[in-house]
KEFIFI-416186 format. One record per residue: residue number from 0; x, y, z of N, C-alpha, C, CB in turn. Coordinates in Angstrom, 3 decimals, decimal comma. Glycine has a CB too. Layout:
N
[NUM [X Y Z] [X Y Z] [X Y Z] [X Y Z]]
...
END
This chain:
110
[0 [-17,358 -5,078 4,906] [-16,147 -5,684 4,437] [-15,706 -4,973 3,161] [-16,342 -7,193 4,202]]
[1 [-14,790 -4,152 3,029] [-13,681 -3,724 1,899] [-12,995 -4,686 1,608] [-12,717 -2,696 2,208]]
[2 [-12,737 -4,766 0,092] [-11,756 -5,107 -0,802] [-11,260 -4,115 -1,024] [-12,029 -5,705 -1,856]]
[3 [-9,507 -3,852 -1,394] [-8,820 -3,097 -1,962] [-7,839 -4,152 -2,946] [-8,178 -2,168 -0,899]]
[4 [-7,543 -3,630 -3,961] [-6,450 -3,710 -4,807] [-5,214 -3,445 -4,636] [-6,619 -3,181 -5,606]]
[5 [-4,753 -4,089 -4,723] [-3,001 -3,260 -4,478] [-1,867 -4,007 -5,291] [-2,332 -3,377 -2,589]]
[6 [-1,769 -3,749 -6,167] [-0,330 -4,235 -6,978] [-1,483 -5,270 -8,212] [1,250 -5,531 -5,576]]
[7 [-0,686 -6,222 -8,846] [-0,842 -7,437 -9,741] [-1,809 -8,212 -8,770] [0,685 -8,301 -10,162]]
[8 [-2,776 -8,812 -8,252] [-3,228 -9,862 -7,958] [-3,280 -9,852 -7,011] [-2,874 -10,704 -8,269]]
[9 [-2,815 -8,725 -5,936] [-2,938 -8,668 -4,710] [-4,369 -7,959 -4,023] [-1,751 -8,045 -4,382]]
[10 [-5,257 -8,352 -3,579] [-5,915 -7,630 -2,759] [-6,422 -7,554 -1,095] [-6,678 -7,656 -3,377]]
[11 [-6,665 -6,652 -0,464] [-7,103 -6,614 0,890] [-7,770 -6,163 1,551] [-6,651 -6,478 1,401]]
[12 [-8,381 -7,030 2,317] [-9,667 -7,265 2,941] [-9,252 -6,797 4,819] [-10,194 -9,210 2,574]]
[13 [-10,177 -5,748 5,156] [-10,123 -5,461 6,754] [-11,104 -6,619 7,247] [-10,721 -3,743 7,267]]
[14 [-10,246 -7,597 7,963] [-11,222 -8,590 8,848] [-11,649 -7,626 10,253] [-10,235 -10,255 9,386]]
[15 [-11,104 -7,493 11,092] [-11,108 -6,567 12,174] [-10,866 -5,544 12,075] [-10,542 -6,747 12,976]]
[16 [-11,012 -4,365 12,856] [-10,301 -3,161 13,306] [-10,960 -2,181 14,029] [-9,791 -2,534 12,303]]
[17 [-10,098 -2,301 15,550] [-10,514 -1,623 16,472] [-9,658 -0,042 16,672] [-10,444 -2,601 17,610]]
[18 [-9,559 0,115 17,962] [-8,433 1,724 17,949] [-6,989 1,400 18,386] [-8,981 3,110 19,271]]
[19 [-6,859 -0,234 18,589] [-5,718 -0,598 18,600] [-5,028 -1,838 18,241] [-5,527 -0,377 19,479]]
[20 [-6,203 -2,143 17,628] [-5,796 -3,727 16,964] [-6,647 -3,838 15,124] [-6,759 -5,334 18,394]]
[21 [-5,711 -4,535 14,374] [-6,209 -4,405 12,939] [-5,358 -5,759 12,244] [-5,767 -2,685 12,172]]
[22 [-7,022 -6,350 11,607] [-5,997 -7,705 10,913] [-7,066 -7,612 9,911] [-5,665 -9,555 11,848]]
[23 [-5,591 -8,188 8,881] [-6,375 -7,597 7,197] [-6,146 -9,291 6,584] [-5,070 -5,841 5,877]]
[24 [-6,861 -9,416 5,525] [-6,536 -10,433 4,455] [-5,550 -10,213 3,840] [-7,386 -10,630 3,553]]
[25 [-4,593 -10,867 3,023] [-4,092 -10,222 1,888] [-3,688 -11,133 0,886] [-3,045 -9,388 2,203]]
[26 [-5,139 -11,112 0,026] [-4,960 -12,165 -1,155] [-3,439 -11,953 -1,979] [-6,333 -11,916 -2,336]]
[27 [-2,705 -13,064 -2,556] [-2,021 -13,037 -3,516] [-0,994 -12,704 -2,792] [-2,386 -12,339 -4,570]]
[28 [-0,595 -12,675 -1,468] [0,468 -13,270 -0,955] [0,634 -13,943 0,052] [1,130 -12,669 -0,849]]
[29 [1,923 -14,401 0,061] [2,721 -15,643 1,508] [3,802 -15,118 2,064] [3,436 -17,284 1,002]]
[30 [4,708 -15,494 2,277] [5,167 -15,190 3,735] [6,507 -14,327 2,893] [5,585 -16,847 5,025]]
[31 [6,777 -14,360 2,171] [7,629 -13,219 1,391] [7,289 -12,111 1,855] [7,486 -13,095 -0,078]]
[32 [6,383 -11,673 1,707] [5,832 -9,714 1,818] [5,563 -10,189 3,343] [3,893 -8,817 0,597]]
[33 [4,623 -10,845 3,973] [3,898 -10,866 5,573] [5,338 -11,178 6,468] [2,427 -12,429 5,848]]
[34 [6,518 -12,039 6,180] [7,654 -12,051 7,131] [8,220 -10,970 7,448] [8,594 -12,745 6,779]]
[35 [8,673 -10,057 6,107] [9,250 -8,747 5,929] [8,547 -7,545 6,800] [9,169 -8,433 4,416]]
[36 [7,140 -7,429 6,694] [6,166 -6,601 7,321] [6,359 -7,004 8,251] [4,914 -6,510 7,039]]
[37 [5,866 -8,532 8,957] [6,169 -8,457 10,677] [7,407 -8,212 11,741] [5,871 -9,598 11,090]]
[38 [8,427 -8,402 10,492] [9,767 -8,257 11,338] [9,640 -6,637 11,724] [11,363 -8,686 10,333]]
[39 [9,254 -5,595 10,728] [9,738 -4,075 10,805] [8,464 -4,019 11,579] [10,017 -2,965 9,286]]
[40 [7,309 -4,409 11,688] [6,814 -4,008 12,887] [7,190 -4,320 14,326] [5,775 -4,290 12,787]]
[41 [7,422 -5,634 13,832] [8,197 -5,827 15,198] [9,429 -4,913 16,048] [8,795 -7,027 14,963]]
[42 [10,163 -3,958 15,284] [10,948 -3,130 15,636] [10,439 -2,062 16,295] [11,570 -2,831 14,746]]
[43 [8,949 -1,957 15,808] [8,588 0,059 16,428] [8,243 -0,465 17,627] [6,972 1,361 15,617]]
[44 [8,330 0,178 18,171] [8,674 0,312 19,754] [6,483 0,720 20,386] [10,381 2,318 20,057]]
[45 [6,004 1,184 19,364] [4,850 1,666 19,809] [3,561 0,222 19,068] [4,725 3,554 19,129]]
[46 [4,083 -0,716 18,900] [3,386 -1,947 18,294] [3,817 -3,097 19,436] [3,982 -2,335 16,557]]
[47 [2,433 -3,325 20,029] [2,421 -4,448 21,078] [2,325 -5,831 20,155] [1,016 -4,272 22,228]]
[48 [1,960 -6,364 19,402] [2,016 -7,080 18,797] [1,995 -7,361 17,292] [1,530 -7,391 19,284]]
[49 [2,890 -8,367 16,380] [2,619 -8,054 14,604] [2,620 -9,477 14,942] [3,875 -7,160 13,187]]
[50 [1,690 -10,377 14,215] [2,111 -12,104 13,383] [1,163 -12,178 11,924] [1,431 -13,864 14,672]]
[51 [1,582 -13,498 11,723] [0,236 -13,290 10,438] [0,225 -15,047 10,312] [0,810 -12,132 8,396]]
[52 [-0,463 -15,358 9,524] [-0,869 -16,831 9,394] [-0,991 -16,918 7,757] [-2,434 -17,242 10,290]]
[53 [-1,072 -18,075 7,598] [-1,300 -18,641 6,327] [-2,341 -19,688 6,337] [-0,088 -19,169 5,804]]
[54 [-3,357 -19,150 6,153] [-4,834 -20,278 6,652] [-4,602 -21,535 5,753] [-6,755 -19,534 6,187]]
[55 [-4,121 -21,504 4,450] [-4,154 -23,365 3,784] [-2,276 -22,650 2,943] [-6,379 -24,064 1,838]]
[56 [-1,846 -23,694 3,139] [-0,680 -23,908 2,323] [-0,542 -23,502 0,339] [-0,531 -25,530 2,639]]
[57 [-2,086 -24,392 -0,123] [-2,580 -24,149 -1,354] [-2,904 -23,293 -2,227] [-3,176 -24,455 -1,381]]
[58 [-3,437 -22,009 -0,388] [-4,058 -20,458 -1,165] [-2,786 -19,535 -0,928] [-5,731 -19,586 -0,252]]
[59 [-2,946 -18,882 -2,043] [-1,790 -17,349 -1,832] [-2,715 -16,246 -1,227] [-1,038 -16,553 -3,609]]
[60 [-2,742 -16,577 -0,286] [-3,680 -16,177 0,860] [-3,117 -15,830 2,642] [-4,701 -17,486 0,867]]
[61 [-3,002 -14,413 3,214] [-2,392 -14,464 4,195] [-3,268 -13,757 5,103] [-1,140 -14,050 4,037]]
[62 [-3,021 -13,787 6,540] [-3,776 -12,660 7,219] [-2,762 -12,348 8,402] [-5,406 -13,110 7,767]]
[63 [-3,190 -11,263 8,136] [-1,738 -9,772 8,802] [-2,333 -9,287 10,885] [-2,212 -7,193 7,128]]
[64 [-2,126 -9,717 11,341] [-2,895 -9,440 12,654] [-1,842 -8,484 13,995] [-3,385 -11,205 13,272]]
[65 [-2,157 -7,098 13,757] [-1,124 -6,152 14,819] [-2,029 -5,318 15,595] [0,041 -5,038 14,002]]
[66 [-1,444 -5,617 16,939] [-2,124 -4,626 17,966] [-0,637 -3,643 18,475] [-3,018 -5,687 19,522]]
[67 [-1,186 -2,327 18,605] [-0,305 -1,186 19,244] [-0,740 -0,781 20,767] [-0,432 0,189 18,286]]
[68 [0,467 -0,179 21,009] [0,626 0,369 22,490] [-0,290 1,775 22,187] [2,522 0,683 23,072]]
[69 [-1,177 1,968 23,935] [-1,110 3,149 23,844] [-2,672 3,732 23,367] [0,070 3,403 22,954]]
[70 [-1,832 5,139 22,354] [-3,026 5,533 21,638] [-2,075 5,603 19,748] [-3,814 7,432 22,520]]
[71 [-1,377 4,529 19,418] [-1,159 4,521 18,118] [-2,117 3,821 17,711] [0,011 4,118 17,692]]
[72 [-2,448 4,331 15,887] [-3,512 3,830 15,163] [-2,286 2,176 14,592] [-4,248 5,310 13,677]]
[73 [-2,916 1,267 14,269] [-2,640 0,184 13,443] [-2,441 0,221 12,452] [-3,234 -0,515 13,378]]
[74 [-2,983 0,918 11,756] [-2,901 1,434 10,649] [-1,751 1,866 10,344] [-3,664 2,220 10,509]]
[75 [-1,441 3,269 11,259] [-0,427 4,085 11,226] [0,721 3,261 11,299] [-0,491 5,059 12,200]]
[76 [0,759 2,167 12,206] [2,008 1,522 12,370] [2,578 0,525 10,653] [1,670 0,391 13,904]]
[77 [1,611 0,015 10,207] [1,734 -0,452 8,987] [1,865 0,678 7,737] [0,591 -1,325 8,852]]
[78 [1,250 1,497 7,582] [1,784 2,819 6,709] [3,616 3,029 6,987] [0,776 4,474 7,409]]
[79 [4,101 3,107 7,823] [5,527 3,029 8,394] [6,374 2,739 8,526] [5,789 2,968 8,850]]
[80 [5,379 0,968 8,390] [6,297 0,003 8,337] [6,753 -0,719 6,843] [5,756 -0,940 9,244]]
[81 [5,809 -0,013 6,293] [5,718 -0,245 4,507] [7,032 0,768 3,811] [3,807 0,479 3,746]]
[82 [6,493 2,009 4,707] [7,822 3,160 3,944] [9,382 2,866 4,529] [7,473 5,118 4,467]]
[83 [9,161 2,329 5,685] [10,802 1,588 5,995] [11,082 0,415 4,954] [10,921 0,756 7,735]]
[84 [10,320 -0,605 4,683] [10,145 -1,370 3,601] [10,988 -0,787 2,381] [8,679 -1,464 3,329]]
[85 [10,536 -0,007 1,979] [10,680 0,664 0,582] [11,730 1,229 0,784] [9,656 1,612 0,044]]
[86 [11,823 1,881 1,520] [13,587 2,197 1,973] [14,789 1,761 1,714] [13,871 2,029 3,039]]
[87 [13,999 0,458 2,697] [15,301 -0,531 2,961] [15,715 -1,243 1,351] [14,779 -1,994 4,284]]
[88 [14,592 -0,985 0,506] [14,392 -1,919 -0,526] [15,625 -1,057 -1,687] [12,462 -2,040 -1,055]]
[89 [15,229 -0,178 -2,031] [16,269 1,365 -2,329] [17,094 0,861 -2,322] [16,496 2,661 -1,455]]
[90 [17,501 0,807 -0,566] [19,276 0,584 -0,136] [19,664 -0,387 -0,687] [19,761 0,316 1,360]]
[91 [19,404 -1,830 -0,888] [19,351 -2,963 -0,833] [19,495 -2,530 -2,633] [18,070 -3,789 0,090]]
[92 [19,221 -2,386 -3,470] [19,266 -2,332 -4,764] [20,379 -1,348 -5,294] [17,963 -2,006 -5,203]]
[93 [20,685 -0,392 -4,503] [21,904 0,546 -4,946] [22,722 -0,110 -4,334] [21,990 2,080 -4,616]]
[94 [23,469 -1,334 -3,207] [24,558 -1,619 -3,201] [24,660 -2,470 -3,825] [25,016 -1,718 -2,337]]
[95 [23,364 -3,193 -4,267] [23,628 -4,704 -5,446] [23,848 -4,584 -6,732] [22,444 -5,673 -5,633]]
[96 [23,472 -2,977 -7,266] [23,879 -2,268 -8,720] [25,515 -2,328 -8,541] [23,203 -0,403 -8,952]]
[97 [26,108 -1,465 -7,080] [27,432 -1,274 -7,164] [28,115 -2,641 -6,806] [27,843 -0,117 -6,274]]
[98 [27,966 -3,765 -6,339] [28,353 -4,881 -6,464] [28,578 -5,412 -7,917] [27,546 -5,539 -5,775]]
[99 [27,800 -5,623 -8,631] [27,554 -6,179 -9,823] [28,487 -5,166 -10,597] [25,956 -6,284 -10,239]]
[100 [28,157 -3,737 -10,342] [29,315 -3,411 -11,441] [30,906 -3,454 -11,035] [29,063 -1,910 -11,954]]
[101 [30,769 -3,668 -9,462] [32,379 -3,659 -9,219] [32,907 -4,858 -9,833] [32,842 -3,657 -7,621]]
[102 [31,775 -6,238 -9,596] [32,199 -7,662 -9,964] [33,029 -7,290 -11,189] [30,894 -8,798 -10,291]]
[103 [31,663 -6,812 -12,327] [31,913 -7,002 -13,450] [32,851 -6,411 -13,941] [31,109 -6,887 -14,012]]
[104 [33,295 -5,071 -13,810] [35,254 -4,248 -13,909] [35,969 -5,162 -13,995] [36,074 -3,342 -12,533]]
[105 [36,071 -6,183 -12,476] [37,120 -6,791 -12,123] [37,307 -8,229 -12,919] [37,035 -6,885 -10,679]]
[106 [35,985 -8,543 -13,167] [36,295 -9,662 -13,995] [36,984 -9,197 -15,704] [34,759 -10,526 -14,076]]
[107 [36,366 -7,769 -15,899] [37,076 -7,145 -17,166] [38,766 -7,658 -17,295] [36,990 -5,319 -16,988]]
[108 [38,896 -7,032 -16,298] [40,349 -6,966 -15,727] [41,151 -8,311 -15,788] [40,296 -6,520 -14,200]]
[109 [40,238 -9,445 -15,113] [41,057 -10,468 -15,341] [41,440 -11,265 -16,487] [40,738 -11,115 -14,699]]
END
């Protein structure tokens, strides 16, 4: 059993992992980060299955559970699905910069 670190308070634990199925712990979060991750896995076309659970309501505590088609690694599909993540996250912050400053012009203006 590995622990890894990852961010502020987050860490993760490999419960399983076979050559096509992989479910991790991931202390220090809920369904914020695990909804986001299962939806974009849910998109690749080479991932037979993404869900995740929240074992007690109380713990910031989640577990991440995806099996792939084929011969893709699990892994690989979550590495992928993290950098579309970050992507999308980019995009999502440069039109809300240019929102906010268009707001704010226009309210100049008024």
């Amino acid at each position: 059993m590995v622990r890894v670190s990852w961010g502020k308070g987050m860490k993760v634990q490999v419960l399983k992992k076979t050559s096509n199925e992989l479910k991790v712990e991931i202390e220090g979060e809920g369904h914020s980060l695990c909804n986001v991750l299962q939806n974009v896995l849910i998109e690749d076309d080479t991932v037979d299955m993404a869900g995740y659970t929240i074992p007690h309501p109380l713990l910031s505590r989640a577990v991440v559970d995806v099996r792939t088609k084929e011969k893709r690694k699990p892994e690989d599909a979550i590495k992928d699905a993290v950098k579309k993540i970050r992507t999308q996250n980019k995009e999502f912050r440069k039109s809300f910069e240019k929102a906010l400053k268009t707001y704010t012009s226009e309210q100049k203006r008024s």
